[in-house]
C-alpha positions as CSV (number, residue, x, y, z in Angstrom):
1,X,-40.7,80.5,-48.1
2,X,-38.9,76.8,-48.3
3,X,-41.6,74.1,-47.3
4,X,-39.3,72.7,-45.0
5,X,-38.9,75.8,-42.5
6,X,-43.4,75.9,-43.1
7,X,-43.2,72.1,-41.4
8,X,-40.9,72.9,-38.7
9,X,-43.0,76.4,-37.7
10,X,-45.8,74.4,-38.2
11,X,-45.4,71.9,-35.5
12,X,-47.5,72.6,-32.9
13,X,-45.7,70.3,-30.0
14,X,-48.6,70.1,-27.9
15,X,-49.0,66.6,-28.5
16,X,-46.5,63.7,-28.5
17,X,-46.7,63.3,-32.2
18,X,-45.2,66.4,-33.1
19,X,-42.3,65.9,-30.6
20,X,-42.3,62.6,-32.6
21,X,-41.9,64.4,-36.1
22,X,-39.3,66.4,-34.5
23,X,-36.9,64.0,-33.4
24,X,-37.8,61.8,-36.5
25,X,-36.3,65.3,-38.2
26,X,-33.0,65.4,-36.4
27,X,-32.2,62.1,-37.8
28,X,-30.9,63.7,-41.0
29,X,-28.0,65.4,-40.6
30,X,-28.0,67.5,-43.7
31,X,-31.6,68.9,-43.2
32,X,-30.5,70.0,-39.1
33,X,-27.5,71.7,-40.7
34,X,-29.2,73.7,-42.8
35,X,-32.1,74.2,-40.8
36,X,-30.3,73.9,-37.6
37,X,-31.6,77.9,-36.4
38,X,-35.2,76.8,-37.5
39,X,-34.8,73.4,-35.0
40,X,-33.2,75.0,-32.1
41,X,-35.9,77.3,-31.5
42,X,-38.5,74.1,-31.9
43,X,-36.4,71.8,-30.0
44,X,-35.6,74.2,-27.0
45,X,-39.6,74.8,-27.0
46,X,-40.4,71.1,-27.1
47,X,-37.8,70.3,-24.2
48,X,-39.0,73.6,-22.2
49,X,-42.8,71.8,-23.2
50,X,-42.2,68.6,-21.9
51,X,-40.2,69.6,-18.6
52,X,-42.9,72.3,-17.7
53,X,-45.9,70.5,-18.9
54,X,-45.2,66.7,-18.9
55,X,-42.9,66.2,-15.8
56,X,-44.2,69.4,-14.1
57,X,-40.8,70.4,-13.5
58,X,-40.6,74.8,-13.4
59,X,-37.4,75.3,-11.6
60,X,-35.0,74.9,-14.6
61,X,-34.0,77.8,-16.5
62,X,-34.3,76.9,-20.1
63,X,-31.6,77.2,-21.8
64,X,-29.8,76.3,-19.2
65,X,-26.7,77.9,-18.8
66,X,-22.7,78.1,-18.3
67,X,-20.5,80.3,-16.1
68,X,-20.6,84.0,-17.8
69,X,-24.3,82.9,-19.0
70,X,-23.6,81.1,-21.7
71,X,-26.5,79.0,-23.2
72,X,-25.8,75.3,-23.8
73,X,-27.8,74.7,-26.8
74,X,-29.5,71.7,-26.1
75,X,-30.2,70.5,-29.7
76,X,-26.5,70.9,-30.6
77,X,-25.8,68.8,-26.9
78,X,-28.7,66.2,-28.1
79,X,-27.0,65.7,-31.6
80,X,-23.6,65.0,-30.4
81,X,-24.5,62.2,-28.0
82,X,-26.5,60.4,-30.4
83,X,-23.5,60.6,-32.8
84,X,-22.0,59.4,-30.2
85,X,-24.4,56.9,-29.2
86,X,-26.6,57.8,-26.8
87,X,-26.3,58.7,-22.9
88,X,-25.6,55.3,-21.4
89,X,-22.2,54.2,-24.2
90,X,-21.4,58.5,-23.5
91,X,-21.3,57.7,-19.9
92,X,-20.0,53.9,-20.0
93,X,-17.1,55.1,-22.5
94,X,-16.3,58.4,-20.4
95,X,-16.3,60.9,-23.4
96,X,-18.6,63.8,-21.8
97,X,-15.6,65.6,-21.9
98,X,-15.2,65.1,-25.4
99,X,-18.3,66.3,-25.9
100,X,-18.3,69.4,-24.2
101,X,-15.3,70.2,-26.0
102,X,-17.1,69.5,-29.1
103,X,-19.5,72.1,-28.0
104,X,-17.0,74.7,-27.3
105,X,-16.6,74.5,-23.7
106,X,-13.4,72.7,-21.9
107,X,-12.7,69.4,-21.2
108,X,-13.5,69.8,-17.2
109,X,-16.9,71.0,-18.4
110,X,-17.8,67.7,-19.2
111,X,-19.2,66.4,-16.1
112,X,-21.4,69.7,-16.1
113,X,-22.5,68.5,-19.7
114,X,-23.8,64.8,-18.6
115,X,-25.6,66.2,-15.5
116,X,-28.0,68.7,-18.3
117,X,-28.4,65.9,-20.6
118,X,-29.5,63.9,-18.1
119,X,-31.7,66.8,-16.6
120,X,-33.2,68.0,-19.6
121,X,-33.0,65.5,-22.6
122,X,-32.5,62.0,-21.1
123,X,-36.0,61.6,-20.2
124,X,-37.2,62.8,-23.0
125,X,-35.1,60.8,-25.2
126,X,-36.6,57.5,-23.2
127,X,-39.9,58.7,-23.2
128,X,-40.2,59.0,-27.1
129,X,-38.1,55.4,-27.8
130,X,-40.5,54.5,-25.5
131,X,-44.1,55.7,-27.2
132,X,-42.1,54.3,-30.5
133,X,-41.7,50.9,-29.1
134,X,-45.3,51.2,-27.5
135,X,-47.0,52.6,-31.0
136,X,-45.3,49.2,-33.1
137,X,-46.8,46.8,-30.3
138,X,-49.4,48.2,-31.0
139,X,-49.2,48.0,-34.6
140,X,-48.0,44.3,-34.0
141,X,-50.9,43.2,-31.7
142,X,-53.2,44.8,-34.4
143,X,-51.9,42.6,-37.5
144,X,-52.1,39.7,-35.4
145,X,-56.0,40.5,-34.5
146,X,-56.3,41.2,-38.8
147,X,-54.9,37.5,-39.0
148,X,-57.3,36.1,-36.7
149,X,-60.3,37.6,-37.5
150,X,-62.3,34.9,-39.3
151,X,-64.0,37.7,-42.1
152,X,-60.9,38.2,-43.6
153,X,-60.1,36.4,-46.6
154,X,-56.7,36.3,-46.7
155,X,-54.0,36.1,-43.9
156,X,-51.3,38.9,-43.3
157,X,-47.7,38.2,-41.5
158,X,-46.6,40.3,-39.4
159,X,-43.4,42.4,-40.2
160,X,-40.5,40.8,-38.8
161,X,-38.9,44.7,-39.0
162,X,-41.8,45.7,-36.7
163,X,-41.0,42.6,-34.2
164,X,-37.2,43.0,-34.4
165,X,-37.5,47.0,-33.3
166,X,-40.4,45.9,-30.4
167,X,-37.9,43.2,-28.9
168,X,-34.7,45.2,-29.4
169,X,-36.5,47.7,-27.2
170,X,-38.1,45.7,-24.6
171,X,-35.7,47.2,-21.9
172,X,-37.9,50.4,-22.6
173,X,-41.4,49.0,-21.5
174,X,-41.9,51.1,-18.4
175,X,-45.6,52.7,-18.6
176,X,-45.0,56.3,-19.4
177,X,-48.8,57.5,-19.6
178,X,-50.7,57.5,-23.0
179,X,-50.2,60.7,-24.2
180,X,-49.1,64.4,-22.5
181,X,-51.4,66.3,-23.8
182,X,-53.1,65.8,-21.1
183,X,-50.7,65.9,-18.7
């Protein structure tokens, strides 16, 4: 069996990391296409996960669905907008109807196609760009309390990568809880 399809079975998605490793996945675009039936199965689990479990949310059928029942696969819908760049430029440049013909629905479906983003992904999608930011403050605020600690020997600086990604994201620092495993 190829190592790759061992990772993605393997993730357990019962903590926030996993759903971390996920998306961190679906930034390749040659590994989702040839894994793409492998990470539609994890990614519809991890969305059903975190609406169920982490927003308490059990009145949407996941998948959702179309007229005629038709499934809108929700990785395929996730992967277009962030080609696209992400829900607010989808939404401020009008192109949901793009998108849903991109998906194989009609141009009039688009509407329908912003309202289940926003639903199912859009929170999601803000709640892991916001554990990121959260998780490099963190790593920030820990070099910083390395350079001032008087036993070490030699100071460290801090990465300006690490600061440029925590300040380009401040407009994320809502508290979103600690982890959802709990949850």
């Amino acid at each position: 069996m190829d190592w790759s399809v061992m990772i993605i079975r393997a993730l357990d998605l019962k903590d926030f990391n996993d759903c971390k490793n996920l998306l961190n996945m679906l930034e390749d675009g040659k590994f989702v296409f040839h894994y793409k039936h492998e990470l539609e199965k994890k990614f519809e689990e991890m969305v059903s996960r975190f609406i169920t479990v982490f927003l308490g949310i059990t009145t949407r059928p996941i998948p959702p669905v179309m007229t005629e029942n038709r499934r809108i696969d929700l990785l395929s819908l996730y992967m277009i907008v962030e080609r696209d760049g992400g829900y607010s430029s989808v939404t401020e440049d009008n192109i949901w109807p793009i998108i849903a013909k991109d998906l194989g629905y009609e141009y009039k479906d688009g509407e329908y196609m912003r309202v289940v983003y926003a639903m199912y992904l859009d929170v999601l999608v803000y709640y892991y760009r916001f554990k990121d930011v959260q998780e490099k403050a963190g790593d920030l605020e820990r070099m910083k309390e390395k350079e001032e600690a008087p036993e070490c020997s030699h100071r460290r600086s801090a990465s300006a990568e690490v600061i440029k990604d925590v300040t380009a994201m401040d407009h994320y620092a809502l508290y979103a809880g600690n982890d959802w495993e709990g949850a």
